[in-house]
N, C-alpha and C positions, 0 to 999 in steps of 0.2 A: 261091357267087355272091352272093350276100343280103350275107355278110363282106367281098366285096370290093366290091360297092356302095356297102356302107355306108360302105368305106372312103374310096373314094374323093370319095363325098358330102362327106366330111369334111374333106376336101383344101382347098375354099374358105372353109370356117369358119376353120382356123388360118392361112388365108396372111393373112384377112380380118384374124384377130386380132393377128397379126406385126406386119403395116403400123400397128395402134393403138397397139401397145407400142410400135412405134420412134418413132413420134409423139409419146407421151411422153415418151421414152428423150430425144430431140431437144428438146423443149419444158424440160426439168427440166436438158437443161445449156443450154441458154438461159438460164435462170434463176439456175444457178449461174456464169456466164460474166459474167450480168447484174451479180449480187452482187459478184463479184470486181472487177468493173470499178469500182463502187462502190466499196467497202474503199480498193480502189487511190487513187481519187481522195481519199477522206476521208484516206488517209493520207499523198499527197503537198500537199494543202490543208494539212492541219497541219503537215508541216512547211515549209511559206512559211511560213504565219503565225509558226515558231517562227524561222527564220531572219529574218522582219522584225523580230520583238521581242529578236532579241539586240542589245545595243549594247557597243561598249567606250570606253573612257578617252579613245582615239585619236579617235572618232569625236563625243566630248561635247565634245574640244579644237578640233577642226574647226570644227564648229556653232556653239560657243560665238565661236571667232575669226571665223567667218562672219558672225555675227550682229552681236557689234560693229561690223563694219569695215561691213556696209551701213546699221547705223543709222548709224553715221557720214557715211557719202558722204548718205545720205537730210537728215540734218538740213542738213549742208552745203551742198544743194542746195534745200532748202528758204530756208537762209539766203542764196546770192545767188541765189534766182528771189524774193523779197521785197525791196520797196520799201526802197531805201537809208536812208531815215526809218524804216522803221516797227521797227527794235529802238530807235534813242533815244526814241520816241515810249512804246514799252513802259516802258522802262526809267525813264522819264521819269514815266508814269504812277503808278509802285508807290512811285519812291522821290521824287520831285520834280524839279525843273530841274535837268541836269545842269550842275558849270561848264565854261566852256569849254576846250577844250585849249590848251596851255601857248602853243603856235605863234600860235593866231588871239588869245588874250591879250595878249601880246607884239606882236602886229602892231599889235594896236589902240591902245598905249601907243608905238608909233613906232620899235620896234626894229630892226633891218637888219642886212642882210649884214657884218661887219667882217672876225672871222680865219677862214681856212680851219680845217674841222676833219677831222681823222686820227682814222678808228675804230681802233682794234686788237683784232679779235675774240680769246675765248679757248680755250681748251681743246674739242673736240668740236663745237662751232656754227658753224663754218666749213667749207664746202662742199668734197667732195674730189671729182675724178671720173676715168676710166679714159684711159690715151692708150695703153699697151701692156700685153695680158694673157696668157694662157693660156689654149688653148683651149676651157675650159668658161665662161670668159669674151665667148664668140666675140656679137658685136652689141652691146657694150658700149662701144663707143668713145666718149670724151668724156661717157657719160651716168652720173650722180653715184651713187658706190658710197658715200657720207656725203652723208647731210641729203633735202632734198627727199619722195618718197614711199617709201623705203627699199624699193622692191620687190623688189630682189633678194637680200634678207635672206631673205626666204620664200619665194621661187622658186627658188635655188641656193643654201643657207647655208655649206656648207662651202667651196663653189665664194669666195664674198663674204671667208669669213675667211681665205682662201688669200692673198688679192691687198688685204688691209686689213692684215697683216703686215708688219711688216721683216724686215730680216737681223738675226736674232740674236746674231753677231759684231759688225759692222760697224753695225748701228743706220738705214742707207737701203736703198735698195731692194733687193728679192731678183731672183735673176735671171730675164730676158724680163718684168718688170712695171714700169710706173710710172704711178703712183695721183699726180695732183697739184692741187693747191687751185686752185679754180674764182676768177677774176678777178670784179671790179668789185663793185659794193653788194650785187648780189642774192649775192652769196658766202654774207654772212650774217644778210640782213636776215631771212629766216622760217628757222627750223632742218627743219620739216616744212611742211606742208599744214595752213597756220591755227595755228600757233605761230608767234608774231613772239618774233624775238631785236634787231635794231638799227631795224626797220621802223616803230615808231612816233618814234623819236626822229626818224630821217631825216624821217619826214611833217610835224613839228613846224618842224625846223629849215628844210626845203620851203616852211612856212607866214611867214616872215620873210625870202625868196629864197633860200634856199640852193637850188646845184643842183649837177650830179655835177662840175664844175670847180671847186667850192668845198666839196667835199665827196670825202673822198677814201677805201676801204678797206682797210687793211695786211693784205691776206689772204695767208696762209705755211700752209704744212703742218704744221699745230700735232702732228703725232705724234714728226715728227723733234726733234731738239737743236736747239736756238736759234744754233750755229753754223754746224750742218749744212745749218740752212736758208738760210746764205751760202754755203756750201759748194755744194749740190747745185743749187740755186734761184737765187740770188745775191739772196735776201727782202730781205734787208739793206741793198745797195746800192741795186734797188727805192726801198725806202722813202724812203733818203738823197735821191734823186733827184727822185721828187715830192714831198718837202718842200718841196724848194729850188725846183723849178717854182712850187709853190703861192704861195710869198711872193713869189717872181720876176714871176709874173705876178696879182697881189693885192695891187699898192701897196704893198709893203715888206712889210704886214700878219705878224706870227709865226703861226703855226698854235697853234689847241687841240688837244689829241692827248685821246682818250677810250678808254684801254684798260677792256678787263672780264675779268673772272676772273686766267685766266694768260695773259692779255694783257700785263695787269701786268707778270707780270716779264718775260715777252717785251721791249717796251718799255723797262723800266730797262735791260738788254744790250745793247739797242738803245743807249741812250745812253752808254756807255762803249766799245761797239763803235765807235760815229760819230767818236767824237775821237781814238780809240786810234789809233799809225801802222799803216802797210797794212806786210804782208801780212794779221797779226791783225787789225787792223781797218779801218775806211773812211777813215781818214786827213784827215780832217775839222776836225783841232785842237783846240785848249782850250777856245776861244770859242765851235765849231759849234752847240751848245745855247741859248749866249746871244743869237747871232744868227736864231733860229729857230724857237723854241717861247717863246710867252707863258704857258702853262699847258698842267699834265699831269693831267687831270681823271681819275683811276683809280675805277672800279666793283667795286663787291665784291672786292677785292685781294687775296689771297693771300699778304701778302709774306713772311711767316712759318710759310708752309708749312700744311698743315691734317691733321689727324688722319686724313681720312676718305683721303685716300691713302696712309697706313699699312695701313688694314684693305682698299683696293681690291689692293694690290699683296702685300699676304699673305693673304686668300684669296676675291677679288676679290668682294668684298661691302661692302654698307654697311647700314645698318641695313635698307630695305625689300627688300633684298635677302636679307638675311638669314632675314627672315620668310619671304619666298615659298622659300627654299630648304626653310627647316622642315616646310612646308606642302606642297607638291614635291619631295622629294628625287630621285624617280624622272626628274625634268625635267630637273634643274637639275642634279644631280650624280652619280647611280648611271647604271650602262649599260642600263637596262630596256629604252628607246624607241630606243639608238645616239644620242642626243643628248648629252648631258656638256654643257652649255650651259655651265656654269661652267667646266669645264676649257679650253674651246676661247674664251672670256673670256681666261681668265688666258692662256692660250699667247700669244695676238694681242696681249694690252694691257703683256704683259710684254714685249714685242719694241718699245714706244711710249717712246723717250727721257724725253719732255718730260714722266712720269707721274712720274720720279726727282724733277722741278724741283719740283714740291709736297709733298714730303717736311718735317716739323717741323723748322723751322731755331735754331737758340741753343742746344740741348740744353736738360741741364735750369737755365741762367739764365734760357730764354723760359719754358719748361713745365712747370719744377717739376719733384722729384725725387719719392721714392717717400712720401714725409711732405709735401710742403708743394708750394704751385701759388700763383701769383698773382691764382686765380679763388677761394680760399679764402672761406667766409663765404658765396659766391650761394646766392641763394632760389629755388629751382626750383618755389615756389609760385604758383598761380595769378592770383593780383593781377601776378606779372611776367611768366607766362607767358601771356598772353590767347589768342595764336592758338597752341598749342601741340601743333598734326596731329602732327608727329612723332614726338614724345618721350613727349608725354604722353595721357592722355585723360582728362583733370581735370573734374568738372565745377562750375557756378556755385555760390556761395554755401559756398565751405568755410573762409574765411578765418577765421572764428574757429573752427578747430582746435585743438587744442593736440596737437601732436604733436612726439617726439622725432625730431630731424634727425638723421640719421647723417652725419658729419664724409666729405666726396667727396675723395678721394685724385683728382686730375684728372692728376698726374704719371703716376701708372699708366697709359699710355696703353695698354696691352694687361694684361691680368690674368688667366690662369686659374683662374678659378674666383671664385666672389661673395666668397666666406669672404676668400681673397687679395686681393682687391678691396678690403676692409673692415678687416680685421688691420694692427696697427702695424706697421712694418717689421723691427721687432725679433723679430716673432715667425715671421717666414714665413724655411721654412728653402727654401736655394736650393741649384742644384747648378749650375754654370757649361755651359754649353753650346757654347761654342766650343773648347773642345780635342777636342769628342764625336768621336768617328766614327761616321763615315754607314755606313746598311747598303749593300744592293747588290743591287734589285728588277728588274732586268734589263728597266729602264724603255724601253727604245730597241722592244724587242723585243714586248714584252706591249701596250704604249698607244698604239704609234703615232700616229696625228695627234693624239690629245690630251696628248701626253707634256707634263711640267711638271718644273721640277727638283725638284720634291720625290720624285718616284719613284724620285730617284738617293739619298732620302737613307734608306729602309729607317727598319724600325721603333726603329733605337737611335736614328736622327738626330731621327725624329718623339717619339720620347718625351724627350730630351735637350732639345729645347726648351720641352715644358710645365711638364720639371721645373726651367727655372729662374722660373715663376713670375709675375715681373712686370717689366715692360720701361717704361723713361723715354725721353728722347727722344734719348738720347744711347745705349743700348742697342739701342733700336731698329735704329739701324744696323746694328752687328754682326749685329743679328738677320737684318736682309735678305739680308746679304753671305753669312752661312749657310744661308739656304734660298734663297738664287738668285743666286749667283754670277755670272753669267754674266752675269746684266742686271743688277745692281752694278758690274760692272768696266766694262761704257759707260757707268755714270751717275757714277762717278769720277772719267773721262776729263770730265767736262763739266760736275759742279756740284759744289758744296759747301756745306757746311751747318755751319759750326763759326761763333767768332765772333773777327774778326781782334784781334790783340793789337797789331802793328802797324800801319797803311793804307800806310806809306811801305815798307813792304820790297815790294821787286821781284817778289817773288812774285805778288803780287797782283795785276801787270798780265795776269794771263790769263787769258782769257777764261772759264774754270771758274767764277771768282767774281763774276762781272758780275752777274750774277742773286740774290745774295745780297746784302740793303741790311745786312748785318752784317758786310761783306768786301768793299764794297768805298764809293766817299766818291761823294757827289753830282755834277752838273758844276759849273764853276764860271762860274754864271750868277744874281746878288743879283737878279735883276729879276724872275725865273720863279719861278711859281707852283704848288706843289704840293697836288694835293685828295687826300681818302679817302673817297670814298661810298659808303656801305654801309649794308643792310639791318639792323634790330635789333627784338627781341621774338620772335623765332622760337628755339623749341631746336636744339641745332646740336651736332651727334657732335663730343664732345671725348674719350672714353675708351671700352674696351672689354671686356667681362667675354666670354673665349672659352673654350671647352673642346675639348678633341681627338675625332677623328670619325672612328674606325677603321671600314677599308672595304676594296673588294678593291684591286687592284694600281693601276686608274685612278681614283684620285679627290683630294681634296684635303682632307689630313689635321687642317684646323683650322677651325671654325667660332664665329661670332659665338651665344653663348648665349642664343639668344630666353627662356630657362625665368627671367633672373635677373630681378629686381624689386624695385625697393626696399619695397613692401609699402604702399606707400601713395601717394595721386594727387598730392603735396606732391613726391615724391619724383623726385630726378634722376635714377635710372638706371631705365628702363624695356624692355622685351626687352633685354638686355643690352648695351645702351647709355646710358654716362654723356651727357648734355648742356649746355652751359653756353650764353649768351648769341651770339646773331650770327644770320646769316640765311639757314638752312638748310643752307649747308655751310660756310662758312669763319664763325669765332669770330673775335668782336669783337677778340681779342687780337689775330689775327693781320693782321684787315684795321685797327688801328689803332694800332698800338703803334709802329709809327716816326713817325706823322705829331701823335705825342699827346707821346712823349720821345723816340726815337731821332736824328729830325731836326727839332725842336723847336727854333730857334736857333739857332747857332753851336755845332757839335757837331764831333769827328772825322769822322764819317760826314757832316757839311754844312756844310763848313767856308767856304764861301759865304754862309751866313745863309739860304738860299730860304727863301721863307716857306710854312708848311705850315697847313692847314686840314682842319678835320674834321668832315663835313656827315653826320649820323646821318639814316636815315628810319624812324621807328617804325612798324612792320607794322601793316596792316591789311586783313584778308582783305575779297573782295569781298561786299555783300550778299545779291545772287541772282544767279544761275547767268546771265542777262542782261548782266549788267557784265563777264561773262569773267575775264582773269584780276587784275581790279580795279587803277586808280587808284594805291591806296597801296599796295600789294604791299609790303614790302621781301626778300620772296626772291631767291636769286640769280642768279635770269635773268630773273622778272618786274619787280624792280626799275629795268631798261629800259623798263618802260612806264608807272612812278609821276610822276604828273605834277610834283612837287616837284621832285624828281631832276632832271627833262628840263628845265623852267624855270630851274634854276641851270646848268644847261649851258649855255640857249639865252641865259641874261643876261651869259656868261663873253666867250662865241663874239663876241656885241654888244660887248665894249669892257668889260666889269664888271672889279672885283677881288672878292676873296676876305672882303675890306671892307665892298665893297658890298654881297655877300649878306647881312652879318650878321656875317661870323668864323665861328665855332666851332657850329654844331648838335650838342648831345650829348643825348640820352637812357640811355647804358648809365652801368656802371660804367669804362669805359677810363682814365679819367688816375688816378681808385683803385689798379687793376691797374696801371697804368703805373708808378708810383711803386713798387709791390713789388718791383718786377725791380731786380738793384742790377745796372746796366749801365754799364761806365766810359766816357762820354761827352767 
């Protein structure tokens, strides 16, 4: 009894102590439940922190183009929420009283209204916009896929280079698209947002009356052929047409015609078109020139073709292109990102006609052969190269150097390798590359939208061309014709680039050679006035030191050799780029050597007598960042806004001759050069 007492006495001590332990039991995974929750938290906190602190390339590219484009809109907006005075007032303070513009100058000395003038924009600065797309095109109607704020370069780019294309047979439009040049001044008065391209001169010529009935813009679809653009447009007839208004209703008055770049030769087609009989041409007559244009004021001219469209159309680069390719490969040419930015270049700008019309024209009587250039003997030292951004990075005080000059082979206009570059001719051993045969990389298949015809030509075709070495300007041809066939056989059909032996053989009356002042003769108009204005003291890609760039199946097998250098700041080839004289891209040769000898007097080519004049503007860059893109600029698109330039226009437009400016402005070496070239005249 006493045992089961006891026992049962017992009974509320362990239920008592049960209930304590579970209490514990409870309370200690509390604790561990607590802990857990903890851990858990500490270790999804770190990793946010670790996925905020990852960044990639993609994302620095972003930021980085973010950041520009709003400082950009912010300054912009800063600069029109700021009193129209207060940048001259700045500007005015640092550097002193500015002079005044060319316009309110001229107004004050009593100048006026006289000849209608005809802009002719050139290459790229002219406005394109959408009238029929495809439908990733869809809301695009009429709004500018060229120039203006180029937004849908970055909002749909493959979408953009689809419908900025032509027909790769045929050279105009692809099917369901037409992309076509935007009408009137604003065509191409600004090329973007606060880059003026014709907009200061129009304000100038505005400042003396001019207005859009006396002022008129030749806008064409500068991608197509210069006859296509009568063909599909009817540009041509256009232009014929408000000509003859302009004088029609302007007192007789002849028009100034003011082309720029490949306006230029736009314009000379133009005037062989105009007189030619129709169908070929506008039927116009012999005289239509002489009745009609008083003067053909050309800006930065081309007329001999320029280098730098040799290295755009073989591996669409030019010098600061080149660099950033070096620098970005992953961007600009491997598949890392899906971008291929150069390949999807080249495929569009190779389908662009009018890129053939800038090709080096004379061979090697203009350009020199693989020993000898008509630029022989230039100083690429800093006493001639003052502003020299491009080529060089010189700096002051090196003139008493004494350094040995390596002799510039400029005929070389492509050259693999620096050694090649620099070696006599005698010694570089060559292997001919036009009978090569091409491989067979099954380009259609592997590269789709960025296919290029070099991926038809396999690694014998791409070795085949380095091994021959070095290219003149008459090589160069073949050379094109072999890595790009296809866009060779349309630039065939429409220009030419040799230099005529005859003028009177029949052949010549077609229109292939209109655009060549080496094939074909002037009008026959003694009273008109021929200008060449152009930019001087800037380095200016004249030759190219390239190496081959093996890669996978999509890429583009030849690059400009940023590593080559002449070795010293005196020296003309810098990232591998030779430089001679002219004003950023086209060489003084080019923009002067018919109006210096070719058409100099009574020549074959001008058998008229026109009188020809050569107005130089020696470069000068702006002195702060305030004056924008400066006053004396002679580069070649800011050269539109050097006030020199614009005043011998606006003193032509008034009634002036070529007399009366003065004659001849020369700062280069042109009539030196000019005399080298033995051209039978």
């Amino acid at each position: 009894m006493l045992f089961l007492r006891r026992r049962k006495g017992s009974e509320p001590l362990k239920s008592s102590t049960l209930e304590t332990i579970s209490l514990y039991e409870l309370e200690g995974e509390r604790e561990k439940e607590e802990e857990k929750r903890k851990q858990r938290e500490d270790r999804e906190r770190k990793e946010r922190v670790k996925k905020a602190k990852k960044w990639s390339c993609v994302d620095s590219c972003c930021w980085f183009v973010g950041l520009i484009c709003s400082l950009w809109w912010f300054l912009l907006f800063l600069y029109n929420a700021m009193p129209a005075s207060l940048p001259q007032y700045m500007t005015e303070a640092i550097t002193g009283p500015l002079p005044d513009p060319p316009g309110v100058k001229l107004h004050k000395e009593g100048l006026k209204v006289k000849h209608p003038v005809v802009f002719v924009p050139g290459i790229v600065t002219g406005g394109l916009e959408l009238w029929e797309g495809h439908h990733c095109a869809e809301g695009l109607f009429r709004k500018r896929l060229w120039g203006g704020t180029f937004g849908e370069v970055y909002k749909r780019p493959l979408c953009w280079v689809e419908h900025m294309s032509l027909d790769n047979v045929t050279g105009l439009d692809p099917h369901g698209i037409r992309v076509r040049p935007v009408s009137g001044l604003v065509a191409a008065d600004y090329f973007a947002l606060g880059y003026f391209v014709w907009a200061v001169l129009i304000a100038n010529l505005a400042r003396i009356g001019y207005e859009e009935k006396t002022m008129y813009m030749a806008a064409y679809d500068w991608r197509i052929s210069f006859q296509n653009t009568e063909v599909r447009d009817q540009t041509l007839s256009r232009i014929k047409s408000n000509i003859e208004l302009m004088v029609a209703t302007n007192g007789g008055n002849k028009v100034v015609v003011v082309p720029h770049s490949m306006g230029v030769l736009y314009f000379l087609h133009f005037m062989k078109w105009v007189e030619a009989p129709a169908p070929m041409g506008g039927g116009g007559g012999s005289d239509w020139c002489a009745k009609h244009i008083k003067a053909v004021m050309n800006i930065g001219g081309p007329f001999l073709g320029v280098p730098k469209a040799v290295s755009g159309l073989f591996s669409a680069e030019a010098k600061d292109i080149a660099v950033a390719r070096t620098m970005a490969p992953a961007v600009l040419d491997k598949d890392v990102f899906g971008l291929q930015a150069l390949q999807h270049v080249m495929r569009m700008t190779r389908t662009w006609d009018t890129t053939m019309s800038m090709i080096p024209k004379g061979g090697e009587t203009i350009w020199g052969d693989l020993d000898w250039s008509p630029e022989d003997g230039y100083d690429c030292s800093v006493k001639n190269q003052k502003n020299n951004d491009t080529c060089n990075d010189a700096q002051n005080g090196k003139e008493g150097l004494n350094l040995v000059k390596k002799h510039v082979h400029y005929g070389r206009i492509i050259s693999f390798g620096k050694d090649v570059a620099e070696m006599h001719s005698s010694k570089i051993e060559r292997v001919d590359f036009r009978g090569a045969i091409k491989g067979n990389n099954l380009a259609n298949t592997s590269c789709q939208a960025v296919w290029t015809e070099y991926h038809d030509m396999g690694v014998g075709g791409v070795k085949a061309v380095a091994d021959y070495k070095a290219y003149t300007a008459e090589s160069i041809l073949d050379l094109l014709h072999y890595v790009a066939p296809k866009m060779m056989k349309r630039g065939d059909a429409h220009f030419s680039y040799g230099i005529a032996d005859n003028l009177d053989d029949a052949k010549y009356n077609h229109y292939k050679y209109w655009s060549n002042p080496l094939e074909t003769k002037l009008p026959n108009a003694p009273e008109m006035e021929i200008f060449s204005l152009y930019g001087v003291g800037i380095p200016t890609e004249r030759a190219y030191v390239y190496k081959s760039n093996p890669g996978t199946d999509c890429y583009i097998p030849f690059q400009i050799d940023t590593s080559a250098d002449g070795g010293h700041e005196e020296s003309c080839l810098k990232g591998g780029v030779y430089c001679s004289d002219g004003d950023e891209t086209v060489p003084v040769l080019s923009a002067g050597f018919m109006c210096a000898k070719g058409w100099r007097g009574k020549t074959r080519f001008n058998p008229s007598g026109i009188r020809t004049y050569i107005r130089e503007y020696d470069h000068a860059p702006p002195a702060n960042l305030l004056e924008g893109r400066g006053a004396q600029s002679g580069a070649h698109v800011d050269v539109l806004g050097n006030f020199a330039l614009i005043e011998d226009i606006i003193r032509v437009a008034a009634g002036a001759t070529g007399e009366d400016l003065g004659g001849d402005q020369v700062y280069s070496d042109i009539f030196k050069w000019s005399e080298k070239i033995k051209l039978k005249l």
